[in-house]
C-alpha distance (Angstrom), angle and dihedral (degrees) to the residues before:
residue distance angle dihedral
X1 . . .
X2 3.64 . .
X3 3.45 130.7 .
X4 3.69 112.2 -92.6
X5 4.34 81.0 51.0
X6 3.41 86.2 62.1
X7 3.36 99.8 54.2
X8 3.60 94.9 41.8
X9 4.13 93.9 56.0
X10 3.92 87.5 42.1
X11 4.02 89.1 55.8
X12 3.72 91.1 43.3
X13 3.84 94.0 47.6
X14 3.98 82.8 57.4
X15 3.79 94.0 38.5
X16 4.32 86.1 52.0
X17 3.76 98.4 52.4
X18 3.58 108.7 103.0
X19 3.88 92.5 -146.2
X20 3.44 98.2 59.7
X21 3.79 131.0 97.3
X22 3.84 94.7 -157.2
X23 3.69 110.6 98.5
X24 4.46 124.1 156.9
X25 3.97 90.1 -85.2
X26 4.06 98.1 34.3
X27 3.64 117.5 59.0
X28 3.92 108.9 161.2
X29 3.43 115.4 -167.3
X30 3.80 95.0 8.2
X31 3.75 100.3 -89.4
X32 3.67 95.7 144.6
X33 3.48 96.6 44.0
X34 4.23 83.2 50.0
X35 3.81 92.0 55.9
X36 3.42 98.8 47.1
X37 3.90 91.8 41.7
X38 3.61 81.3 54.7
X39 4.21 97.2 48.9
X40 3.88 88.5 47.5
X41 4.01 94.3 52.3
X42 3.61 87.8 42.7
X43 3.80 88.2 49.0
X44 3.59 93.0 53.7
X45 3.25 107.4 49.4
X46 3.61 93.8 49.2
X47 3.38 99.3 56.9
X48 3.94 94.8 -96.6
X49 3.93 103.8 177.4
X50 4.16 94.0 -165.5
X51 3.99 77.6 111.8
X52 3.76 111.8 82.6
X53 3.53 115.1 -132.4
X54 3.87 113.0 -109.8
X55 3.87 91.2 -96.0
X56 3.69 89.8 60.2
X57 3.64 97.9 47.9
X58 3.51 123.0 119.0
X59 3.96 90.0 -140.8
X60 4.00 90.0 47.3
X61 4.04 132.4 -138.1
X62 4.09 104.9 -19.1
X63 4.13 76.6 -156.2
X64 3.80 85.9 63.4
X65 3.53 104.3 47.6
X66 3.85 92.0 82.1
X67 4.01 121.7 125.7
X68 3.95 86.8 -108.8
X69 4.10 83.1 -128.6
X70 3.53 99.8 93.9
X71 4.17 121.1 136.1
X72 3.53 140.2 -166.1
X73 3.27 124.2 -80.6
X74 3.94 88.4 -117.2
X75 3.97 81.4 66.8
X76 3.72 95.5 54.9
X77 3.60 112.8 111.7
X78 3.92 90.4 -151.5
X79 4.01 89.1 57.4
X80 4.08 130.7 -115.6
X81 4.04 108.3 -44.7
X82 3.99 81.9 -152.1
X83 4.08 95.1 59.0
């Protein structure tokens, strides 16, 4: 069972118990949002590989998206942040 199973059986066992208000479109209190803030930290920092790399994701390489015009900062009329 991976990890994003897990979750998804722990979040139904809470959505299936008859006592409790938590249900996929009521989540009072955050609880949900908790758990699975908890599963995704836990994910990460144990190598969880549910996240695609960037050269697998749909929305591409965020270092890529630049406007290809970009200068150094000896060419920037407002001067070098760094000096």
């Amino acid at each position: 069972m991976n990890l994003l199973s897990l979750l998804d059986s722990v979040k139904q066992a809470i959505y299936d118990n008859p006592d409790t208000p938590h249900q996929p479109s009521n989540d009072p209190g955050g609880l949900i949002s908790g758990i699975e803030n908890l599963f995704g930290q836990f994910g990460q920092n144990n190598g969880d590989r549910s996240v695609l790399p960037s050269s697998r994701d749909s929305y591409g390489d965020p270092a890529d998206q630049g406007s290809g015009n970009v200068r150094p900062a000896s060419q920037d009329p407002l001067g070098d942040p760094g000096g």
